[in-house]
C-alpha positions in Angstrom: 0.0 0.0 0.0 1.3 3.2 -1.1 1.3 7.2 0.5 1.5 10.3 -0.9 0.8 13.1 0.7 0.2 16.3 -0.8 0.7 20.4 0.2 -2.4 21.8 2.0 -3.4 24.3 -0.5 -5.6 24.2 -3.6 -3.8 23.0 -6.5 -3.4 25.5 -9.6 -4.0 22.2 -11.8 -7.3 22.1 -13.1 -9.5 19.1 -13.2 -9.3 18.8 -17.3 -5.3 18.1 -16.7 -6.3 15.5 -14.0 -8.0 13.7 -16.2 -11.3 14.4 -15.8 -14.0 14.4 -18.8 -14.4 18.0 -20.8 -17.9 17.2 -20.3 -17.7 17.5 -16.7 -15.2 19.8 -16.2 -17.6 22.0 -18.2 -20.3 21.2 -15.9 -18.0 22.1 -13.1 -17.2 25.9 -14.4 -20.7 26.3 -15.0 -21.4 25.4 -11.6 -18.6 27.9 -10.4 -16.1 24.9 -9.5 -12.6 25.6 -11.2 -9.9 24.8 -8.5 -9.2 20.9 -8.0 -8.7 21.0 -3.5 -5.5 18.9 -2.5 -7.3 15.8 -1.5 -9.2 15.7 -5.3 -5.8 16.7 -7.2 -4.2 13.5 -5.2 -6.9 11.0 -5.7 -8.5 11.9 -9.2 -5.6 10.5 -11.4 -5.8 7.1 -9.3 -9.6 7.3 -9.2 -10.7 7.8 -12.4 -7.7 4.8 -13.4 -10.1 2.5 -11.2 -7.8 1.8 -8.8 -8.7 1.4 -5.2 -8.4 4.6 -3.2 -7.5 5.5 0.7 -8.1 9.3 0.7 -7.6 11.1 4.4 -8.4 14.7 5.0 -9.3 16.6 7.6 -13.0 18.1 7.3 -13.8 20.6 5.0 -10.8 19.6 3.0 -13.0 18.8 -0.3 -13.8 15.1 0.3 -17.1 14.5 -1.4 -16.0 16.1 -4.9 -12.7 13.6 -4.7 -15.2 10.6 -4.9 -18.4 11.9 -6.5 -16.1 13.2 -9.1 -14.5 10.0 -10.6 -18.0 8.3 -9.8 -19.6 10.4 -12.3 -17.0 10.6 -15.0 -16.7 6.5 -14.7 -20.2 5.8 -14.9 -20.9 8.2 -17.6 -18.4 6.4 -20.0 -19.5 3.1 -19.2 -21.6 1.2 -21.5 -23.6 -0.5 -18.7 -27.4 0.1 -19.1 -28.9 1.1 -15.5 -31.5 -2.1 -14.1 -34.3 -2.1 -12.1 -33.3 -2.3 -8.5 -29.4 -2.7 -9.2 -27.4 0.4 -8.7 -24.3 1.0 -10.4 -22.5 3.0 -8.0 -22.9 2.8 -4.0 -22.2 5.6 -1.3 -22.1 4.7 2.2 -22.3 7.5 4.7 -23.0 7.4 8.9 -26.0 9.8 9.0 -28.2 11.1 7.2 -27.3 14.8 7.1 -24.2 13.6 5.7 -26.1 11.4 3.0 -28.3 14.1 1.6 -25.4 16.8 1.4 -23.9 14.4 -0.6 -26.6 14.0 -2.8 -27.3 17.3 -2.7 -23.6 18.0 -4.3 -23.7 15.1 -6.7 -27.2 15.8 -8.3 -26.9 18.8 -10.7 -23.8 17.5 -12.3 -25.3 13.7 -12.4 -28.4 15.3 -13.8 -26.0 16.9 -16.6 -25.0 13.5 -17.7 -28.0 11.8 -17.8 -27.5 9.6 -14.5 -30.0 9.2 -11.7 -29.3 9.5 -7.8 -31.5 8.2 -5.0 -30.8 8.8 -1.1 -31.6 5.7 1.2 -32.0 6.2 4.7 -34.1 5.4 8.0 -36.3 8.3 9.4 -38.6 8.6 6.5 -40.9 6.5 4.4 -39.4 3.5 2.7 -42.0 3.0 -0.4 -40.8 5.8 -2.4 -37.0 4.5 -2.1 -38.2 1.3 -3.2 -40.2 2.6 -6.0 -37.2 4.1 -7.3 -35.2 0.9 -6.8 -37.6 -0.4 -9.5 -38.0 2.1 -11.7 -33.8 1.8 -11.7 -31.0 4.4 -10.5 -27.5 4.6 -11.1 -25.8 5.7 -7.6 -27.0 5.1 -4.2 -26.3 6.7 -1.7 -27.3 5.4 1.5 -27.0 4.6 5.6 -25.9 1.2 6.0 -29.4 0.4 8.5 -31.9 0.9 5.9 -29.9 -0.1 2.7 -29.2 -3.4 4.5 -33.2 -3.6 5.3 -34.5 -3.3 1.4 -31.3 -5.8 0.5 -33.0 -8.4 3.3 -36.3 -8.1 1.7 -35.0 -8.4 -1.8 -35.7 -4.6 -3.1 -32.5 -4.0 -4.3 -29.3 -6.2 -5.1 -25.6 -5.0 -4.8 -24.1 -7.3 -7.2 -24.2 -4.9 -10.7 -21.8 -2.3 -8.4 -19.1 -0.9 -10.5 -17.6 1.6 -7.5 -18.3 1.4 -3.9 -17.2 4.6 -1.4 -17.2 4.9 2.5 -17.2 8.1 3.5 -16.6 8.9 6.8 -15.2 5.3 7.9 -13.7 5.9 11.0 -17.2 7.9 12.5 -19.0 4.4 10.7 -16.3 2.8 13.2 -17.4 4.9 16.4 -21.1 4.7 15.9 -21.0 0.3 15.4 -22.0 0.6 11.9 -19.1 -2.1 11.0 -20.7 -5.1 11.1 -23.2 -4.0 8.6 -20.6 -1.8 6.2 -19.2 -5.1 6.1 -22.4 -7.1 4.9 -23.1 -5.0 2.6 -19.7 -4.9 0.9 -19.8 -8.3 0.8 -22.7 -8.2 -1.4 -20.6 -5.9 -4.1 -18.7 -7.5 -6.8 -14.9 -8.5 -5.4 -13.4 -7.0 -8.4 -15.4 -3.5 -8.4 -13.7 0.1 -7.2 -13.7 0.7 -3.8 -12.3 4.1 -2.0 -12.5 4.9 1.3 -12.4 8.4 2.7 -12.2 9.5 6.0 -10.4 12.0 8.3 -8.6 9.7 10.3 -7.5 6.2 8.9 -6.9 3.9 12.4 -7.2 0.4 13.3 -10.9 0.1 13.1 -10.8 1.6 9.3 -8.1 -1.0 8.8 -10.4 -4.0 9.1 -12.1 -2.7 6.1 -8.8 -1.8 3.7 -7.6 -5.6 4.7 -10.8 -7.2 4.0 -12.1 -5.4 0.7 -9.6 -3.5 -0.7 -7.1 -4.4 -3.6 -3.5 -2.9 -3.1 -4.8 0.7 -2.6 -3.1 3.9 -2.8 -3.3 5.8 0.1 -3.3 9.9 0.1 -2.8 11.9 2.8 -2.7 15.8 2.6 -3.0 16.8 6.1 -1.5 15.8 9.4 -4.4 14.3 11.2 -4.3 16.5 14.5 -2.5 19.8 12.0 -4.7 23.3 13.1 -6.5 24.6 9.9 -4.1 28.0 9.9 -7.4 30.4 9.4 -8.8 28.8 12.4 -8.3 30.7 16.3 -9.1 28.8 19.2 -10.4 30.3 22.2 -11.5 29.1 25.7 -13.4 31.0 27.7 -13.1 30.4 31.8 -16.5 31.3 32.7 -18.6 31.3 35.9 -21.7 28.6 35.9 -23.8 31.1 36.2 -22.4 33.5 33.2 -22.9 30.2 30.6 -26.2 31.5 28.8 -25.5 35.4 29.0 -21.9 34.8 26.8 -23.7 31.9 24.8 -26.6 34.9 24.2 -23.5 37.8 23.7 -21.6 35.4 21.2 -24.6 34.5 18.8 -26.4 37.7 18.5 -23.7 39.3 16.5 -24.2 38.6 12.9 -23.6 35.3 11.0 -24.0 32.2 11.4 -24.0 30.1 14.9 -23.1 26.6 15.7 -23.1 25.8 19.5 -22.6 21.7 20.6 -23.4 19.9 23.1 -23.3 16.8 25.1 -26.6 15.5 25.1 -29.9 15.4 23.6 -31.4 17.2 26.0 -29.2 19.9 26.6 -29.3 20.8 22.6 -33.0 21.1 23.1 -32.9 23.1 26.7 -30.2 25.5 25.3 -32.0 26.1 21.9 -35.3 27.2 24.0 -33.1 29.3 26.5 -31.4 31.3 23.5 -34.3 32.0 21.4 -36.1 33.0 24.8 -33.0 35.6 25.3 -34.0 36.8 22.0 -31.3 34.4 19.3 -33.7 32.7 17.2 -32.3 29.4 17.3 -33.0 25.2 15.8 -32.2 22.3 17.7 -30.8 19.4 15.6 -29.9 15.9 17.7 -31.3 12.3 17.4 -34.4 12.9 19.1 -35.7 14.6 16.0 -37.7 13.3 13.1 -36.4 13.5 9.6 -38.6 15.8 8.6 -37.4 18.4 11.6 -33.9 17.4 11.7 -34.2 18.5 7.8 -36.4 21.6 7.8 -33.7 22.7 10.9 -30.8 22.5 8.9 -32.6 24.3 5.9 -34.1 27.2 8.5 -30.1 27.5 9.5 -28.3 26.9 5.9 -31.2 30.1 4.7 -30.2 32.2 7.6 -33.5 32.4 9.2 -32.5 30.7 12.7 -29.1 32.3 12.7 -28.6 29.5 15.4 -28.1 26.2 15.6 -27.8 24.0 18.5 -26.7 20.4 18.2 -25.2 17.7 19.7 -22.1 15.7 17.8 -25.1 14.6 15.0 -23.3 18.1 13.3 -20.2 17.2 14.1 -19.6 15.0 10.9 -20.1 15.9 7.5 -22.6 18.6 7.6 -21.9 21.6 5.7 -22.9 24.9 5.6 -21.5 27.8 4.2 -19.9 30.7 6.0 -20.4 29.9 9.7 -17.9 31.8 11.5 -18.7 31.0 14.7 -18.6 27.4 16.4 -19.6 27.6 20.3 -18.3 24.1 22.7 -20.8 25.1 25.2 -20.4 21.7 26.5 -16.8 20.4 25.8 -16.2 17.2 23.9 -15.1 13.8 26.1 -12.4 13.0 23.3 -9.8 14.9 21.1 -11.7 13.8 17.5 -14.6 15.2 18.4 -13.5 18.4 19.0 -11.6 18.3 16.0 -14.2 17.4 14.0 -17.0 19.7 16.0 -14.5 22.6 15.1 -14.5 21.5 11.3 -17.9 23.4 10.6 -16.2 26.5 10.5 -13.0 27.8 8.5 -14.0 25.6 5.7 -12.4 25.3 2.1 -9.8 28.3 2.6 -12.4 30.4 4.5 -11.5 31.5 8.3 -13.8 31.1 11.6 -13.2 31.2 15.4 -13.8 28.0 17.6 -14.6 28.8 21.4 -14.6 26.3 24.1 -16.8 27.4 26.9 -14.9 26.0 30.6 -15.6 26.2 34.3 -13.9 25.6 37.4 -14.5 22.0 37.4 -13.3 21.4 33.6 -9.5 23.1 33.5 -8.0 19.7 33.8 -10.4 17.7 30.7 -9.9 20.6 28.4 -6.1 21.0 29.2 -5.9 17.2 28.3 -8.3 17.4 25.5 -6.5 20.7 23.5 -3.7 19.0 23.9 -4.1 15.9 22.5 -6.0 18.0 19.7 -2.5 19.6 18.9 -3.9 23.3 19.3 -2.8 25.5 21.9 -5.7 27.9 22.4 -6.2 31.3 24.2 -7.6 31.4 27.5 -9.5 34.0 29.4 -11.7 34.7 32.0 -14.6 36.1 30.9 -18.0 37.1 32.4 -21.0 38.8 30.0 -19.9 41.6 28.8 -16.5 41.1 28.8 -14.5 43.0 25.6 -13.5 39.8 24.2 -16.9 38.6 23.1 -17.3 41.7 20.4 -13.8 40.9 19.3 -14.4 37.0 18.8 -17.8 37.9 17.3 -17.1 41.3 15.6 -20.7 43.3 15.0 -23.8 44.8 16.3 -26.1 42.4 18.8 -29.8 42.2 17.6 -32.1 40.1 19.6 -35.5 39.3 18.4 -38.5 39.5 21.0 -40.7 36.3 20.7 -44.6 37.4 20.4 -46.6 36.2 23.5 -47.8 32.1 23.8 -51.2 33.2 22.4 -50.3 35.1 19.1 -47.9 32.7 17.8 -48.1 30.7 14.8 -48.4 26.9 14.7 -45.8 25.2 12.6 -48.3 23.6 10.5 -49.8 26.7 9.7 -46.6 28.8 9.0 -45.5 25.7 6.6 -48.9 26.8 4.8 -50.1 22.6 6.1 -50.4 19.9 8.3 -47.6 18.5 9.8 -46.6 15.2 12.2 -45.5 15.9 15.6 -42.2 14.9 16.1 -40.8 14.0 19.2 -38.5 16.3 19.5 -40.7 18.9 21.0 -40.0 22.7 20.4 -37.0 23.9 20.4 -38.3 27.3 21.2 -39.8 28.9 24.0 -40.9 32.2 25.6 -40.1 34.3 28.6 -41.5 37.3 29.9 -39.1 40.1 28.7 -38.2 43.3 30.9 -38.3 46.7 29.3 -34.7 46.3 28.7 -35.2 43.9 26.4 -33.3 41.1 29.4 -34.9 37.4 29.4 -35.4 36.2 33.0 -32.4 34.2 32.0 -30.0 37.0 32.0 -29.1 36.3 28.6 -29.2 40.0 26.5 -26.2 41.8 25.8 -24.6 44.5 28.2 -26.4 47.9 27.5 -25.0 49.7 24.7 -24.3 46.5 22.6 -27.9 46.1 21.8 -29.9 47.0 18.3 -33.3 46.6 16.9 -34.3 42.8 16.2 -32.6 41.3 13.7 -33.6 42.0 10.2 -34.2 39.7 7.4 -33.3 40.2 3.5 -34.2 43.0 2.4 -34.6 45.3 5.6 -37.5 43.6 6.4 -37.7 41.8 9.9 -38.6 38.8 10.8 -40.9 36.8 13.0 -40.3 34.3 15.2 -42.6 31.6 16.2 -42.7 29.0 17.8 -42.8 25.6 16.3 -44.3 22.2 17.5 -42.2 19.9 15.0 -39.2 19.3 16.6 -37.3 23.3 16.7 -38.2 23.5 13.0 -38.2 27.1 12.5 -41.1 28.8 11.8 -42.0 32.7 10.8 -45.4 34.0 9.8 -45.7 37.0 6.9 -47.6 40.0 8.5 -46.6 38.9 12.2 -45.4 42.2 14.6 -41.9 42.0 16.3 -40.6 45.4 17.7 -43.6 47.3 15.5 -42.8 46.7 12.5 -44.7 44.3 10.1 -42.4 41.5 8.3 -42.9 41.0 4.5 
């Protein structure tokens, strides 16, 4: 088995050189895409040559195009005809965020060369996936659980696989998906592709490489613990009781928000305590249905919950452009997941700022755990209102005044329909608010910091409701906040 590692910096090589198709590479430009990363200017010669792949990066490094990519070009050339419930191409992925960004980056350039994509996962109805099984598709992309269910009952067959990926191996490791990654690829033809991409390649990804791969080539273009250089790291020493007034003095400034946590529940508490304080925010944890784990991620990616909440569930795969702000309100237990947590900002060249929130009782765990991360962050002890806050999020606080219990919209109705309740509860909630503007939580910004509300688009502003489908979030045309009338 073979490394090469490669510079951390986009290539200057474009894909055409690389060997990728003109009829791609056009696609490509049109789609604004010109610049091969240094993970897809390793890979794609070795790739598109069908040989068996090892590609490691750390997130955000350009992953998805390095397999999609040669996936594309391959299957386009090939004179295989696509068949009723027998993929061509299979992606495995651990969640289903992860799964549907995928797709979501492979489908206008698939659409361009004729090919059809389905997205197999658990959470949602199974009859339209297997209704596309029959009708035939050429790449699956899928979470081993459910793929593995419509293989038991016969739905679709894995033996007409040309190229098989597994993206994101060693989190497929972590969350026990193993022993059914390894089921399914034994269902795939022993002599088609396989590449395996992940951001760290350990002993548990090794069981796969000896067991299904052929005398792969192995790139590397990152250390595995090496700091992203337009990333700072920050920890905050904070009192208990100062946790939700910095939380609410961090994410009011403007952009985008990512705040973890540990559990569940806590994603869900915090969410309601923050939009409370006046930071619209969406929850997003296992708890949720599909449907409000999606609409979540879609009210954040838009910009209309400028917040996110979430427990490690975001911590893999999930991207969305230009947050420049991720929050450990609860630090990890282990060094990955900090790494990886921290990977949702200063993405593809862009910079961010990653802030560990610590009390008295965690100096020792987050010591250890920076350490082992290989980043030596800044420390300081802050309480709200300390300057450090408007320097790590530059920008004018807004806060947004949720309407009383009795005037707000019902999720259904804002979505302009009826909706399931999920489990997930709301992820928003209201409190009484003081003429300063100050939750009972203490959580508004030190006088003097504060604006209006937060405006959308357009100069218009927005209104927050609250939403019964899991912390979907929800605003209704013509609602009031601060006087004014939304569009």
């Amino acid at each position: 088995m073979s490394t090469l590692t490669s510079a951390a910096v986009p290539t200057a090589e474009g894909f055409l050189a690389l060997g990728l198709s003109p009829r791609l590479t056009s696609a490509l430009s049109r789609a604004g895409v010109t610049t091969p990363f240094p993970i897809q200017a390793a890979t794609l010669p070795d790739s598109l040559a069908g040989r068996d792949v090892l590609g490691r990066g750390r997130t955000g490094s350009g992953k998805t195009y390095a397999f999609a990519l040669p996936i594309l070009d391959r299957l386009a050339a090939s004179p295989a005809k696509r068949l009723p419930g027998r993929p061509r191409a299979l992606i495995l992925a651990p969640t289903r965020e992860l799964a549907s960004q995928i797709h979501a980056a492979m489908l206008p350039l698939a659409k361009e060369l004729g090919l059809r994509t389905l997205t197999v996962f658990g959470g949602v109805g199974a009859q339209p996936q297997i209704a596309s099984l029959r009708t035939g598709v050429d790449i699956v992309i899928a979470c081993p659980g459910r793929l593995e269910d419509h293989l038991r009952s016969g739905h679709v067959r894995l033996d007409n696989v040309e190229i098989t990926v597994v993206d994101e191996a060693d989190h497929m490791a972590d969350l026990g998906f193993l022993p059914v990654v390894r089921r399914l690829l034994d269902a795939t033809p022993k002599n088609g592709q396989r590449m395996l991409f992940s951001a760290t390649l350990d002993a548990a990804v090794n069981v796969l490489v000896k067991r299904f791969m052929r005398a792969p080539v192995t790139h590397s273009v990152d250390s595995a613990r090496s700091p992203v250089e337009k990333m700072t790291h920050h920890v905050l020493h904070i009192g208990t009781d100062a946790r939700i007034p910095v939380l609410v003095d961090l994410a009011s400034a403007p952009g985008r928000t990512l705040v973890f946590t540990r559990t569940k529940h806590g994603a869900k508490s915090l969410a309601r305590k923050l939009t409370a304080a006046g930071v619209p925010s969406v929850e997003l944890h296992g708890n949720l249905s599909q449907g409000a784990r999606t609409r979540n991620l879609a009210a954040f990616s838009s910009g209309r919950a400028p917040t996110m909440v979430a427990t490690d569930i975001a911590a893999r795969g999930i991207h969305v452009d230009d947050i420049g702000l991720v929050v450990h309100a609860d630090p990890p237990v282990e060094h990955k997941a900090y790494l990886h947590r921290s990977g949702r900002t200063a993405r593809a060249g862009a910079a961010g700022t990653v802030v560990t929130l610590m009390t008295d009782t965690q100096v020792r765990d987050v010591r250890d755990l920076t350490r082992k991360a290989g980043i030596t962050p800044k420390t300081t002890r802050v309480a709200a209102g300390h300057p450090l806050l408007l320097e790590l999020a530059p920008g004018t606080r807004a806060l947004v005044t949720p309407p009383p219990a009795s005037a707000q919209v019902p999720a259904q109705q804002a979505r302009g329909g009826g909706g399931r309740r999920s489990r997930g509860g709301p992820a928003s909630g209201s409190s009484r608010r003081t003429p300063s503007g100050r939750g009972r939580q203490g959580g508004a910004p030190q006088p003097g910091k504060r604006s209006a509300p937060r405006r959308g688009r357009g100069g218009s502003v927005e209104a927050w409701s609250s939403s019964s489908s899991g912390g979907a979030a929800s605003f209704s045309s013509g609602a009031r906040v601060g006087g004014r009338r939304s569009r």
